[in-house]
N, CA, C and O atoms as CSV, one atom per row, in Angstrom:
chain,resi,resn,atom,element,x,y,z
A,1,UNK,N,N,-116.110,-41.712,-242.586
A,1,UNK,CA,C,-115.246,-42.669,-241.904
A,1,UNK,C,C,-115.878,-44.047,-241.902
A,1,UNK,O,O,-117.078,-44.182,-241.664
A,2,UNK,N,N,-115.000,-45.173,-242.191
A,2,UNK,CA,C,-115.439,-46.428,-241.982
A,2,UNK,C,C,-116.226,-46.779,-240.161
A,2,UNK,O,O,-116.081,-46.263,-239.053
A,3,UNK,N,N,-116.719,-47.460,-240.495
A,3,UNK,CA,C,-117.627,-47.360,-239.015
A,3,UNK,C,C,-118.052,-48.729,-239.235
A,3,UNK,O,O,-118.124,-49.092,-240.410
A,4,UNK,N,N,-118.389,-49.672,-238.190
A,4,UNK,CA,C,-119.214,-51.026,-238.070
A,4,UNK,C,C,-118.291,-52.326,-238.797
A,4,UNK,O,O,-117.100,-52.245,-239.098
A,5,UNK,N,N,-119.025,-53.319,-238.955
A,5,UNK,CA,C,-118.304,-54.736,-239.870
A,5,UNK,C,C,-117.950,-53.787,-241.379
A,5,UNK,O,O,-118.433,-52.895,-242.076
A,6,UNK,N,N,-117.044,-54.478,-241.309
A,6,UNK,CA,C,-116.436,-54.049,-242.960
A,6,UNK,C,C,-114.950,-55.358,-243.191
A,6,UNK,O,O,-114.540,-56.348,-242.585
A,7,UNK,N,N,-114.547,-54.525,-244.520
A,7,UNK,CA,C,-113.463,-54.734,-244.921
A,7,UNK,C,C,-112.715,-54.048,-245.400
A,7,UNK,O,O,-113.266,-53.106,-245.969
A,8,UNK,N,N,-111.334,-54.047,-245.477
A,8,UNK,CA,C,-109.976,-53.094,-246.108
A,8,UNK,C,C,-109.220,-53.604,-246.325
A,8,UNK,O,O,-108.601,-54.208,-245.448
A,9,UNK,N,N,-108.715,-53.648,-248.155
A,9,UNK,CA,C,-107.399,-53.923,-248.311
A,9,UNK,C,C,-106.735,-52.996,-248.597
A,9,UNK,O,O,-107.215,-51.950,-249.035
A,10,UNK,N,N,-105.152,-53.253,-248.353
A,10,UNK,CA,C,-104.448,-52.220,-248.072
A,10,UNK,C,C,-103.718,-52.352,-249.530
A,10,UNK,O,O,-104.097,-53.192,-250.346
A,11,UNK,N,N,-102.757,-51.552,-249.758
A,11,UNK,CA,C,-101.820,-51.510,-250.952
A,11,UNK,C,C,-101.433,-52.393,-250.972
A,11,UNK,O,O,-101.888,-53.068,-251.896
A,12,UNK,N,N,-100.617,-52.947,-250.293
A,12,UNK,CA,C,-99.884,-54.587,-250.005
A,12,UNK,C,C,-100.484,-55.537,-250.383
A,12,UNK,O,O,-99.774,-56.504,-250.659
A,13,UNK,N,N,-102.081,-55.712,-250.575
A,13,UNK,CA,C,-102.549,-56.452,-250.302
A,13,UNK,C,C,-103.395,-57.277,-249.759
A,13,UNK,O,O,-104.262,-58.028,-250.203
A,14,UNK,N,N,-102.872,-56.929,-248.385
A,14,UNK,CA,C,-103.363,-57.466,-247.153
A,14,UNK,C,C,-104.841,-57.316,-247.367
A,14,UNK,O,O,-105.175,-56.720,-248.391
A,15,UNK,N,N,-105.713,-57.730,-246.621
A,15,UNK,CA,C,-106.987,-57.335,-245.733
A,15,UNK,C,C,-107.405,-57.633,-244.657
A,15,UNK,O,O,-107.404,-58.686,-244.019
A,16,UNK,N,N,-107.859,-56.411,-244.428
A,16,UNK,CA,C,-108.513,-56.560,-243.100
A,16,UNK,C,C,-109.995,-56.744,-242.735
A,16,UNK,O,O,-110.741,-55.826,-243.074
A,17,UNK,N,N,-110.516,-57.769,-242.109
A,17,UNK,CA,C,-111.694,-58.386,-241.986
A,17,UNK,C,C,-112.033,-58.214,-240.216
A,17,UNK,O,O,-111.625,-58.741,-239.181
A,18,UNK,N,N,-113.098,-57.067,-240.628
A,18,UNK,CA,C,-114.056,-56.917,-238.868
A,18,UNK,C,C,-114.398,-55.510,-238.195
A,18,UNK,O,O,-114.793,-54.595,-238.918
A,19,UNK,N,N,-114.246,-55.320,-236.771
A,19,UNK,CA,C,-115.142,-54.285,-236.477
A,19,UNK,C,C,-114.035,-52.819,-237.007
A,19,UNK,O,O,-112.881,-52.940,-237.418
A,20,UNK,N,N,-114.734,-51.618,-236.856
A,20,UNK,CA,C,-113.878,-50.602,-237.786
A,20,UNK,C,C,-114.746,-49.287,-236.671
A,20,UNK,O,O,-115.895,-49.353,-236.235
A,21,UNK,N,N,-114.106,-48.592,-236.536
A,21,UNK,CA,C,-114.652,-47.825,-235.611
A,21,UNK,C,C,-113.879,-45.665,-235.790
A,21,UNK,O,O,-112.672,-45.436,-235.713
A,22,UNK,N,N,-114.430,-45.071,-235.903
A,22,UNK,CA,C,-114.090,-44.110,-236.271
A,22,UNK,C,C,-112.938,-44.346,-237.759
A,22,UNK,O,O,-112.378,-43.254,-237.858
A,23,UNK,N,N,-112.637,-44.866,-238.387
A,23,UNK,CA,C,-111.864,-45.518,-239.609
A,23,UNK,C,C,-110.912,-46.301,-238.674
A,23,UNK,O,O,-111.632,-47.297,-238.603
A,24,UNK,N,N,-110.065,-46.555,-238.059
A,24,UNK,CA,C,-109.659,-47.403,-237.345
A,24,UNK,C,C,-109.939,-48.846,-236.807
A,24,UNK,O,O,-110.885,-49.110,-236.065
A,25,UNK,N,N,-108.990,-49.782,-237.271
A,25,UNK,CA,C,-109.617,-51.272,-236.789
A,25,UNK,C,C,-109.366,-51.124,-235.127
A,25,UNK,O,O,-108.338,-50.903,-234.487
A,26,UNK,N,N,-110.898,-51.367,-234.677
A,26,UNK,CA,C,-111.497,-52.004,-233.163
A,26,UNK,C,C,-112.366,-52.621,-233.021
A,26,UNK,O,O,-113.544,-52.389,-233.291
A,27,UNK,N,N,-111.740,-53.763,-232.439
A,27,UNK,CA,C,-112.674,-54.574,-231.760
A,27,UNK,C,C,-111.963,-55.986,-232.463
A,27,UNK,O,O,-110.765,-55.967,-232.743
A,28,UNK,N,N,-112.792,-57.190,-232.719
A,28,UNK,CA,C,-112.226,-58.106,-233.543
A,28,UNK,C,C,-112.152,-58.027,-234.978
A,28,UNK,O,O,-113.134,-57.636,-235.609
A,29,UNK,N,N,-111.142,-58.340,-235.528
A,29,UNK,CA,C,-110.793,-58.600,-236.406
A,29,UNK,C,C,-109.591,-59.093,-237.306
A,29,UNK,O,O,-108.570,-59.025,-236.622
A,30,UNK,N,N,-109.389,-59.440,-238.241
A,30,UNK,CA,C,-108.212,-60.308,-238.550
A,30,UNK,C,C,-107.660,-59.651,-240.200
A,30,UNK,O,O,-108.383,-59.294,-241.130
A,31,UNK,N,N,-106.253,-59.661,-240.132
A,31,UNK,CA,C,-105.594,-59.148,-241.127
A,31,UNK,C,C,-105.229,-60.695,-242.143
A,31,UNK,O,O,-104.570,-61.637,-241.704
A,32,UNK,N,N,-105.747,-60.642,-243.333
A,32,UNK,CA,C,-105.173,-61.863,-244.704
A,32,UNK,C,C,-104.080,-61.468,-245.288
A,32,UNK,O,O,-104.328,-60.802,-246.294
A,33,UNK,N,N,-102.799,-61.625,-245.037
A,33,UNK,CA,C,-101.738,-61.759,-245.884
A,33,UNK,C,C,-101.920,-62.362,-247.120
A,33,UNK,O,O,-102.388,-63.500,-247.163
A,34,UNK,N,N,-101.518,-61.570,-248.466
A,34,UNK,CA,C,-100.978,-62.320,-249.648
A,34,UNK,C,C,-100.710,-63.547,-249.507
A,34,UNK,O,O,-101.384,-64.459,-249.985
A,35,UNK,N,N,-99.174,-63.744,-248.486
A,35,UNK,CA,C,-98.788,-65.283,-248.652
A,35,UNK,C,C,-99.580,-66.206,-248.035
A,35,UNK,O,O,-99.270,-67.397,-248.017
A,36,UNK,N,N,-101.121,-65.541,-247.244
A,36,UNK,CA,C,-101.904,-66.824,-246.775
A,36,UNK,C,C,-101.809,-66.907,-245.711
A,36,UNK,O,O,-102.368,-67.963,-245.412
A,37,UNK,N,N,-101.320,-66.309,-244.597
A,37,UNK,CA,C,-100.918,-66.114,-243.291
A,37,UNK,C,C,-102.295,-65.796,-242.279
A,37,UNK,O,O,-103.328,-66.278,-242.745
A,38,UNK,N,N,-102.361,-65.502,-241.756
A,38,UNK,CA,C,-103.292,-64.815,-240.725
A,38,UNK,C,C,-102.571,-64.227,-239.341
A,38,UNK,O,O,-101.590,-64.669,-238.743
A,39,UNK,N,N,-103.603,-62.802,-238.976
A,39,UNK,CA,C,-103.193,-62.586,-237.864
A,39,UNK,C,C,-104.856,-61.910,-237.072
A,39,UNK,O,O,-105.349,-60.793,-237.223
A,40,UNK,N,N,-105.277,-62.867,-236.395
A,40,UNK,CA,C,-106.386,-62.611,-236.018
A,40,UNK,C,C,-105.542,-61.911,-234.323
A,40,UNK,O,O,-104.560,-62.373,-233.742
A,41,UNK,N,N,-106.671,-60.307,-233.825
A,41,UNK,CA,C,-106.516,-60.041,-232.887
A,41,UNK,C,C,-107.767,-59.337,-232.810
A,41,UNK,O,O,-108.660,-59.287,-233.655
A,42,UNK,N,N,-107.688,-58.655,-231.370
A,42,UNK,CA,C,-108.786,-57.850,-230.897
A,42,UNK,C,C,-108.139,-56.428,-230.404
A,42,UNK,O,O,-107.723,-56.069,-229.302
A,43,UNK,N,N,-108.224,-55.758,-231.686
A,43,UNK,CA,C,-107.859,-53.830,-231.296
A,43,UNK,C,C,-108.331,-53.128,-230.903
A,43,UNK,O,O,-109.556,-53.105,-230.782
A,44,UNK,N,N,-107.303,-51.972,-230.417
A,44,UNK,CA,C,-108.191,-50.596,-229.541
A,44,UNK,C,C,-107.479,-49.440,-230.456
A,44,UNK,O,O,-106.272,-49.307,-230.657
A,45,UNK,N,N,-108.510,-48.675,-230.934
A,45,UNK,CA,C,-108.119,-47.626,-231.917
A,45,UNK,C,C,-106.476,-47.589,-232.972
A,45,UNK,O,O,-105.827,-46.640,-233.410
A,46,UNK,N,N,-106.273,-49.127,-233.067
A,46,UNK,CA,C,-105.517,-49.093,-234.504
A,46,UNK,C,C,-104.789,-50.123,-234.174
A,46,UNK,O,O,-104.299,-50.749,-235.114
A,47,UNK,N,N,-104.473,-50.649,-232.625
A,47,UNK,CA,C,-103.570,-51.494,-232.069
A,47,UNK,C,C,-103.870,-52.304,-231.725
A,47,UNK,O,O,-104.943,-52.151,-231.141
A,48,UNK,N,N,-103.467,-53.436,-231.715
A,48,UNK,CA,C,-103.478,-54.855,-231.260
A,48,UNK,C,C,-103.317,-55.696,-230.204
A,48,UNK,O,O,-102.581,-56.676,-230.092
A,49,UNK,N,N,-104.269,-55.090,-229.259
A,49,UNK,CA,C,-103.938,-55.737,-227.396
A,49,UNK,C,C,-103.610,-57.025,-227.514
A,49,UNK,O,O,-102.868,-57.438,-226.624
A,50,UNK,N,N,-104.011,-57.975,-228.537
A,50,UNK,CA,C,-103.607,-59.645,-228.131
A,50,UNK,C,C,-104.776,-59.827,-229.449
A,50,UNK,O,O,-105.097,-60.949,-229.840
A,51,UNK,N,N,-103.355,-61.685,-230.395
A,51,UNK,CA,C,-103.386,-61.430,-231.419
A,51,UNK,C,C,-102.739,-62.747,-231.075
A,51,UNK,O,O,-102.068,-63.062,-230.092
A,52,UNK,N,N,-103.204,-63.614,-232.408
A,52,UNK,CA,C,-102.340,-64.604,-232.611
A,52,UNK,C,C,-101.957,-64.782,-234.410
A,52,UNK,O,O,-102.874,-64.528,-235.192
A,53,UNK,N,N,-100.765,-65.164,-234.901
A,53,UNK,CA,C,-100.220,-65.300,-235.792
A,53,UNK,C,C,-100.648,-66.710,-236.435
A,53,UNK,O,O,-100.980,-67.553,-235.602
A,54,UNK,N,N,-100.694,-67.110,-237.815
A,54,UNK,CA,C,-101.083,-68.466,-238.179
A,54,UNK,C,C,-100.770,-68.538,-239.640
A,54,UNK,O,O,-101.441,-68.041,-240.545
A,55,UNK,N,N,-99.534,-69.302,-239.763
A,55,UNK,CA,C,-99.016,-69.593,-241.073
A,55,UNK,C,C,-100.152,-69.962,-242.129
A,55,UNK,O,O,-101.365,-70.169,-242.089
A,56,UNK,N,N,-98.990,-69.937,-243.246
A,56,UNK,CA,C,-100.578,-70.195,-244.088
A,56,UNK,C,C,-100.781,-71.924,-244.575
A,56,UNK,O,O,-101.523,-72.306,-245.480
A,57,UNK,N,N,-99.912,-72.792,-243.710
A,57,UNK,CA,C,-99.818,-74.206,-243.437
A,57,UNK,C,C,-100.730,-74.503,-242.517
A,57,UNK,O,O,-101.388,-75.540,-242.438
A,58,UNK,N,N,-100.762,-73.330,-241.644
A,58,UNK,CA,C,-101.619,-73.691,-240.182
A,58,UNK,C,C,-100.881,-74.081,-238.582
A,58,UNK,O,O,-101.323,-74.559,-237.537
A,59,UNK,N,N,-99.799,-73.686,-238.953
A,59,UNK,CA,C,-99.076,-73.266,-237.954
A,59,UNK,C,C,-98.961,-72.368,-237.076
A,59,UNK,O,O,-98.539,-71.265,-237.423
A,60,UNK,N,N,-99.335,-72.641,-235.623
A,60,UNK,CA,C,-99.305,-71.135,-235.427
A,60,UNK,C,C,-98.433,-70.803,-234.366
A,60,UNK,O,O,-97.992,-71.648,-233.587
A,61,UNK,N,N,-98.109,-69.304,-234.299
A,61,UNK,CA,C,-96.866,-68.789,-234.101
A,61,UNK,C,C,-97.143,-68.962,-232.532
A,61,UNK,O,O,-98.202,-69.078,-231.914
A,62,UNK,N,N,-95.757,-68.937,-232.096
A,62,UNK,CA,C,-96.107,-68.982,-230.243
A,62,UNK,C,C,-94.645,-67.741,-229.874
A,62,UNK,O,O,-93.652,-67.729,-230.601
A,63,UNK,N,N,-94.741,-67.115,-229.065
A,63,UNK,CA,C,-93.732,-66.032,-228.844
A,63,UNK,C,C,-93.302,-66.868,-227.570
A,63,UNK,O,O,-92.145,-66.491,-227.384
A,64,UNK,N,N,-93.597,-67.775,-226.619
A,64,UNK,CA,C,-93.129,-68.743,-225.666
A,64,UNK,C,C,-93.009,-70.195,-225.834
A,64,UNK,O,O,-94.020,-70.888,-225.951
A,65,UNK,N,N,-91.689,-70.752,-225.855
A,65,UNK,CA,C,-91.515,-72.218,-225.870
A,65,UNK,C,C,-91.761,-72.364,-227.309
A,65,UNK,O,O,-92.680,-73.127,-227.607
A,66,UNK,N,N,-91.073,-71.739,-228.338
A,66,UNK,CA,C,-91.202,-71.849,-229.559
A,66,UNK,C,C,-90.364,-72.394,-230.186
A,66,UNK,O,O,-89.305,-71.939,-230.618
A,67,UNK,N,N,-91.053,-74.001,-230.318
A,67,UNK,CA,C,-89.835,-75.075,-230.458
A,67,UNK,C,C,-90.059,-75.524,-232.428
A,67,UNK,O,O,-89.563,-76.571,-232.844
A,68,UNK,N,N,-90.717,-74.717,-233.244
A,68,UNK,CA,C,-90.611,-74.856,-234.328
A,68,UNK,C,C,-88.952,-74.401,-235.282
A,68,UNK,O,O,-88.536,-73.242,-235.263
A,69,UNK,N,N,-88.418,-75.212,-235.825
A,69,UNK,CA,C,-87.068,-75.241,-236.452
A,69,UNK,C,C,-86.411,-74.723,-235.314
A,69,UNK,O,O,-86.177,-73.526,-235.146
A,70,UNK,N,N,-86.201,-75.370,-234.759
A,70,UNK,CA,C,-85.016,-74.953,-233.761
A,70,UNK,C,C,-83.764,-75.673,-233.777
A,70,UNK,O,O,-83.870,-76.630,-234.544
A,71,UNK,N,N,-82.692,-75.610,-233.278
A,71,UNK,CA,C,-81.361,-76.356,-233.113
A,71,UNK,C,C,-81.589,-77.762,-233.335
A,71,UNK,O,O,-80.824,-78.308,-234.129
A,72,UNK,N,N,-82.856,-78.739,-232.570
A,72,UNK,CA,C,-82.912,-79.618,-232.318
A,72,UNK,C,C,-83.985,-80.376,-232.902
A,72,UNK,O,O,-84.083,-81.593,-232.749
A,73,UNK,N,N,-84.968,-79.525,-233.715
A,73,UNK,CA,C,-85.912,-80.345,-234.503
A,73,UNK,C,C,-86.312,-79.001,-235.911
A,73,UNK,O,O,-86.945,-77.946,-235.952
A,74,UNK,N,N,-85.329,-80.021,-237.104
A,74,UNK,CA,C,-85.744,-78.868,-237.963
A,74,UNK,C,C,-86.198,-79.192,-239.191
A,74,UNK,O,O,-85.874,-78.862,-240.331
A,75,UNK,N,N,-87.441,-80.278,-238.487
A,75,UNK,CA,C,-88.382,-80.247,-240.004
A,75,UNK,C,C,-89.630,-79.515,-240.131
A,75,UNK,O,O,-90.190,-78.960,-239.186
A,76,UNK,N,N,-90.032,-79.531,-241.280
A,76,UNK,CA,C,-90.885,-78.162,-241.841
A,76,UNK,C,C,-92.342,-78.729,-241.429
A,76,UNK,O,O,-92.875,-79.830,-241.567
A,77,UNK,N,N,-92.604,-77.952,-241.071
A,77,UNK,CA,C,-94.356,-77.937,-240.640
A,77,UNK,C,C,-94.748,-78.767,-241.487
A,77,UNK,O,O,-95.182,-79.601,-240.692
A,78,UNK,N,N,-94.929,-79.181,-242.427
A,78,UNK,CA,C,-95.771,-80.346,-243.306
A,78,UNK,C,C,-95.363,-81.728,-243.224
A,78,UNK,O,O,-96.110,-82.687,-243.418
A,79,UNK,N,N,-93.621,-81.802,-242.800
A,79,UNK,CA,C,-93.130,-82.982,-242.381
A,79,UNK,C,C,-93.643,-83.788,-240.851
A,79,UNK,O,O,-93.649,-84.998,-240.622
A,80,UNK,N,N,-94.098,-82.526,-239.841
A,80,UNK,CA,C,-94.106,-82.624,-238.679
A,80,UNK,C,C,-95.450,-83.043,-238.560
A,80,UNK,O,O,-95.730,-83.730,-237.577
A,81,UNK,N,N,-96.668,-82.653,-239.683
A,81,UNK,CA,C,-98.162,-83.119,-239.359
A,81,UNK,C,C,-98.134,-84.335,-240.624
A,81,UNK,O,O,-99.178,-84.915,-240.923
A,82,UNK,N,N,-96.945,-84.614,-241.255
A,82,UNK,CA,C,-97.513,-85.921,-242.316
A,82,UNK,C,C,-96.164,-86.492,-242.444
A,82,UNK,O,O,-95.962,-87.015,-243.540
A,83,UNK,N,N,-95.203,-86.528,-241.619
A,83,UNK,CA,C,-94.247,-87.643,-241.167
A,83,UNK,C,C,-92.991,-87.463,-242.542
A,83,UNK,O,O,-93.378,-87.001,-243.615
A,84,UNK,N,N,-91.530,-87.870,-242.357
A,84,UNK,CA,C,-90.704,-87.663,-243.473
A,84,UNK,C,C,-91.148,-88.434,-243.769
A,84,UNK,O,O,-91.725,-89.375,-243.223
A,85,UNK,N,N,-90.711,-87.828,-245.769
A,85,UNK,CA,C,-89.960,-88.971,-246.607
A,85,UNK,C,C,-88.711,-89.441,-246.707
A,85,UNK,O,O,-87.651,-88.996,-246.266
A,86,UNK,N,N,-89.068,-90.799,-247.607
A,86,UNK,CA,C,-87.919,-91.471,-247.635
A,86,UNK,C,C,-86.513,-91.011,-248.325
A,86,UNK,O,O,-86.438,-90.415,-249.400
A,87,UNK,N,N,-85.858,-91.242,-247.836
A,87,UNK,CA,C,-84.198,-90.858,-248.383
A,87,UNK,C,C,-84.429,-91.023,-249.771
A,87,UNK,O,O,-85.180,-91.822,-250.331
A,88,UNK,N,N,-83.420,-89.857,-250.417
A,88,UNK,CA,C,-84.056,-89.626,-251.851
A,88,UNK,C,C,-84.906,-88.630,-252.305
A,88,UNK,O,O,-84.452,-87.694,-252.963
A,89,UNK,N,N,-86.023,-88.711,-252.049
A,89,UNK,CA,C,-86.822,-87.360,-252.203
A,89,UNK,C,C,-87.389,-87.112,-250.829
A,89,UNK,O,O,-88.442,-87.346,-250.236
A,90,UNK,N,N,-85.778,-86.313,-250.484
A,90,UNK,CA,C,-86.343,-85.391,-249.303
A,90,UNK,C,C,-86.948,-83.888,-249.626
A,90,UNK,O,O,-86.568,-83.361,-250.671
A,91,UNK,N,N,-87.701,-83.308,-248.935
A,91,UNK,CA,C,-88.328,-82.252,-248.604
A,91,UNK,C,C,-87.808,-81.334,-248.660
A,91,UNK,O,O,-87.424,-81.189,-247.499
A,92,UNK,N,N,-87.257,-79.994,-249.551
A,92,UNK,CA,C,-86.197,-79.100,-249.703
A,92,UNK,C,C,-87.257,-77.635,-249.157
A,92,UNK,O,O,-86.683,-76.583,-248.873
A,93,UNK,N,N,-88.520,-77.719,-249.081
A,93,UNK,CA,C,-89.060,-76.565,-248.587
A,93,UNK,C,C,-90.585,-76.579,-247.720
A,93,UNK,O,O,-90.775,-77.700,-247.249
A,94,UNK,N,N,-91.106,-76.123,-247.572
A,94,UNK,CA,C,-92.104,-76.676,-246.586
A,94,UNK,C,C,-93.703,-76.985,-247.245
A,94,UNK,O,O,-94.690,-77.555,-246.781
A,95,UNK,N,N,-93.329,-76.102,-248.957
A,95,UNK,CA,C,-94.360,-76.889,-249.615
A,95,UNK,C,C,-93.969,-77.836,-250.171
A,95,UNK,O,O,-92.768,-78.102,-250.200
A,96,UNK,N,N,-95.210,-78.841,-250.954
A,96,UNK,CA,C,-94.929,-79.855,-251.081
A,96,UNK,C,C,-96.051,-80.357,-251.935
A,96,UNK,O,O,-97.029,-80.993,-251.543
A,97,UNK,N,N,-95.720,-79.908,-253.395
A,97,UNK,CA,C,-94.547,-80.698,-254.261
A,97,UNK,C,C,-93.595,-79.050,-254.159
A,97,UNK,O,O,-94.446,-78.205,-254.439
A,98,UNK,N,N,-92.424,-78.421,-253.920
A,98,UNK,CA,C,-92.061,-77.128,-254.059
A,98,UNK,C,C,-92.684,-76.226,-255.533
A,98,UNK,O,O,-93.365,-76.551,-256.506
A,99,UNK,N,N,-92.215,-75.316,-255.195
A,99,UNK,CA,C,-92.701,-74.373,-256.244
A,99,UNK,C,C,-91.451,-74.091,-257.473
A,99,UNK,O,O,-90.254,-74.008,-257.196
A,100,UNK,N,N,-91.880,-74.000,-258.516
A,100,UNK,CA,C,-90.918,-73.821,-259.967
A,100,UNK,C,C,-90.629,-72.761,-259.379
A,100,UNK,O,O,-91.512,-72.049,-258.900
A,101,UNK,N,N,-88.806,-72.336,-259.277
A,101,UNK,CA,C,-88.111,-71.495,-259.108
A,101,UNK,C,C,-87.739,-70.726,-260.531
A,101,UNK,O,O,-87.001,-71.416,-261.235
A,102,UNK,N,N,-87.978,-69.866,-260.911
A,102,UNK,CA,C,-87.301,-69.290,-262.849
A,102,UNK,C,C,-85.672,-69.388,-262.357
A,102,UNK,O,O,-85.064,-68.908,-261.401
A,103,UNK,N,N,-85.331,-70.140,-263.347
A,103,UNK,CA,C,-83.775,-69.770,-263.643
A,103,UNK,C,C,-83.126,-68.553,-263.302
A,103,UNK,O,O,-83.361,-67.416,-263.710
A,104,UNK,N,N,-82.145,-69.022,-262.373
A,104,UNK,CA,C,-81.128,-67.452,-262.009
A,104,UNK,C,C,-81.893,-66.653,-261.024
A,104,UNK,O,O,-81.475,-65.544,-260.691
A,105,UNK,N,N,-82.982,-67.142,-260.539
A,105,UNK,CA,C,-83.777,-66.800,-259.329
A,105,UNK,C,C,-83.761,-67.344,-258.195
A,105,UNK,O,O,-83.508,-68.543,-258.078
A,106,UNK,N,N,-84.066,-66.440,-257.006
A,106,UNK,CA,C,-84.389,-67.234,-255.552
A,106,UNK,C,C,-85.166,-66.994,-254.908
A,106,UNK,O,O,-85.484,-65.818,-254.732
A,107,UNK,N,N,-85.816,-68.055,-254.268
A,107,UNK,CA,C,-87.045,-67.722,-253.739
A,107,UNK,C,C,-86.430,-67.294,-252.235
A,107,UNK,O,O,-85.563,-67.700,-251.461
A,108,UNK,N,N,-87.580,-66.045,-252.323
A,108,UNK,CA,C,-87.014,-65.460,-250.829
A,108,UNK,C,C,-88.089,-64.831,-249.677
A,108,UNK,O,O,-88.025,-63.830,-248.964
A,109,UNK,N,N,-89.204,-65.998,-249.852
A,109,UNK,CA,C,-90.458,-65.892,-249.203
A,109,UNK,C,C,-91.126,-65.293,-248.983
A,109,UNK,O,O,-91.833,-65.222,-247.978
A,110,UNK,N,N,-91.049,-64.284,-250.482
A,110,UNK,CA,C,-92.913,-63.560,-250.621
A,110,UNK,C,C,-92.748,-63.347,-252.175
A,110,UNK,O,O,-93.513,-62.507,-252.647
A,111,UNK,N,N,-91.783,-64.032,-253.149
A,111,UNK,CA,C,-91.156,-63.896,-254.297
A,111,UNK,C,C,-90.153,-64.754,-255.027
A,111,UNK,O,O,-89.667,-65.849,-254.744
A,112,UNK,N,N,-89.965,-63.842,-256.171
A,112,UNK,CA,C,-88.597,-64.513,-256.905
A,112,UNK,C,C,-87.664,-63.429,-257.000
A,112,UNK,O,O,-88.081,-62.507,-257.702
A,113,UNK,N,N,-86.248,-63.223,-256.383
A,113,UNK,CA,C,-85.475,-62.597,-256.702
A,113,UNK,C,C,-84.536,-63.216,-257.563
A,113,UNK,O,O,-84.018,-64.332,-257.519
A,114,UNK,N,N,-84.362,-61.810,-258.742
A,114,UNK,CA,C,-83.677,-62.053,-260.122
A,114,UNK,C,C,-82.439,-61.025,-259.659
A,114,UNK,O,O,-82.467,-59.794,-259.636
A,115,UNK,N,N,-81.176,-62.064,-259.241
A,115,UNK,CA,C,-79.603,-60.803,-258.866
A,115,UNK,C,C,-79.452,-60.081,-260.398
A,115,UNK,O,O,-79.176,-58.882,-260.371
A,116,UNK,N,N,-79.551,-60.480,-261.236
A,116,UNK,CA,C,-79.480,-59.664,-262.620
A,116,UNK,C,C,-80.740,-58.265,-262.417
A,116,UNK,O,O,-80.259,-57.171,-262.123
A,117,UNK,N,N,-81.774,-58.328,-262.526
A,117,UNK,CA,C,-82.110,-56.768,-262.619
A,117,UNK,C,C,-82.411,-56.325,-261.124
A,117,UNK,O,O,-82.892,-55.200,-260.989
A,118,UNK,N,N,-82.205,-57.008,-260.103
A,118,UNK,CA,C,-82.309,-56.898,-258.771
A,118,UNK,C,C,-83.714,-56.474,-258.299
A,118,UNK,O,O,-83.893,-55.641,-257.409
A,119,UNK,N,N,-84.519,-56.995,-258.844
A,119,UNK,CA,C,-85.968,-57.150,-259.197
A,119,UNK,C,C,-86.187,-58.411,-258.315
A,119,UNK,O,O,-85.645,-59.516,-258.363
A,120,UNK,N,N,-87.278,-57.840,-257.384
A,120,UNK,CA,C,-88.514,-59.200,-256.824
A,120,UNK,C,C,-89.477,-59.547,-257.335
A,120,UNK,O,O,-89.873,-58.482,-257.809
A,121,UNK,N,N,-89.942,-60.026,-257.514
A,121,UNK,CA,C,-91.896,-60.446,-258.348
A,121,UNK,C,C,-92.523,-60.992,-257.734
A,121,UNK,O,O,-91.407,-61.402,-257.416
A,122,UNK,N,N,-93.292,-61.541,-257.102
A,122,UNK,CA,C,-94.406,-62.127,-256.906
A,122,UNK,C,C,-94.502,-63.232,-256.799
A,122,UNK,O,O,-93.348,-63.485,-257.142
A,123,UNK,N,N,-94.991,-64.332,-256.569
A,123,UNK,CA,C,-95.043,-66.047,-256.523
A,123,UNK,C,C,-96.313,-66.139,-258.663
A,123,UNK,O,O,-96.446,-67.053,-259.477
A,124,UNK,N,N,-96.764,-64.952,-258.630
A,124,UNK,CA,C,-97.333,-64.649,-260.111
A,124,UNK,C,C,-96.819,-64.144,-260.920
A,124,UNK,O,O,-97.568,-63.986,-261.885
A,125,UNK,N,N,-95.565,-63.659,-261.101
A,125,UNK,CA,C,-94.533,-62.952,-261.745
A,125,UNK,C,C,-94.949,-61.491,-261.908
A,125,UNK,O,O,-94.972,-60.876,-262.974
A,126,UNK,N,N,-95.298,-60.988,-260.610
A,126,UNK,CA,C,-96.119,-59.273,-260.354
A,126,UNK,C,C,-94.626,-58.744,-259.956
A,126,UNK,O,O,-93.741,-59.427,-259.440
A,127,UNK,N,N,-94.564,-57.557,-260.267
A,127,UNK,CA,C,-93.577,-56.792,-259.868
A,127,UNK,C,C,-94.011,-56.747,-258.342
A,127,UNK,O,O,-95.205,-56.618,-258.072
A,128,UNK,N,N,-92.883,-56.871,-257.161
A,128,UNK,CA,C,-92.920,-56.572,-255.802
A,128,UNK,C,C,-92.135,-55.221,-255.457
A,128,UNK,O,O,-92.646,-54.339,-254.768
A,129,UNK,N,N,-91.053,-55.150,-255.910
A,129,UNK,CA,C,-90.287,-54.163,-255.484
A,129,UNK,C,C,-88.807,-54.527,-255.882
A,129,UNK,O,O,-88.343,-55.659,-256.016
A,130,UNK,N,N,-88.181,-53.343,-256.038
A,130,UNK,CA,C,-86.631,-53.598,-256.064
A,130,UNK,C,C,-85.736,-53.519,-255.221
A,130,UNK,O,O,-85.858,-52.692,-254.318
A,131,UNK,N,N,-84.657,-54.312,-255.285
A,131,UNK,CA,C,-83.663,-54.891,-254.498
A,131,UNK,C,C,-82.816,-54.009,-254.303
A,131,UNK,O,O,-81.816,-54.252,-253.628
């Protein structure tokens, strides 16, 4: 069994970075999303007593008073720490310069979905899964 500091990535991807205790994450440690995300918490035999979320912009998630894109202010985290641009080349996604979309594809935020073979891929053109 995993025991002490370590690391684990999972099928997905992911990894997990910190304490590991009978194979189970406890104590601190933090999960790396593919898309760059973070979710640092402090577990008790697999679960997550308290945990905070953190885009992979550096945003981070709040479950109270969570006034990111809301009704009333809905520009993208990169607009909000480096101010709009000017009319004309506005900001169509929250990176910036955006990412090459392939033809007949949509990006659907962990990929490219192709409605023709109903196929996802990857932001690397990796197979993700089908639609």
């Amino acid at each position: 069994r995993m025991e002490g500091q370590g690391s684990y990535t999972l099928p997905t991807g992911t990894e997990y970075r910190g304490a590991l205790r009978d194979g189970m994450f406890d104590g601190e440690g933090e999960l790396l999303f593919p898309n760059g995300g973070t979710y640092r918490a402090v577990w008790h035999r697999g679960v997550p007593t308290q945990g905070k979320y953190t885009f992979a912009d550096g945003l981070e998630y709040k479950d109270k008073k969570w006034h990111y894109c809301d009704g009333y202010d809905r520009r993208f985290y990169t607009e909000i720490c480096s101010g709009l641009k000017p009319a004309g080349i506005s900001q169509l996604t929250n990176l910036d310069p955006p990412r090459k979309i392939p033809v007949g594809c949509y990006d659907c935020g962990d990929g490219f979905y192709n409605p023709e073979t109903r196929v996802i891929v990857d932001y690397k053109l990796r197979f993700l899964r089908n639609a």
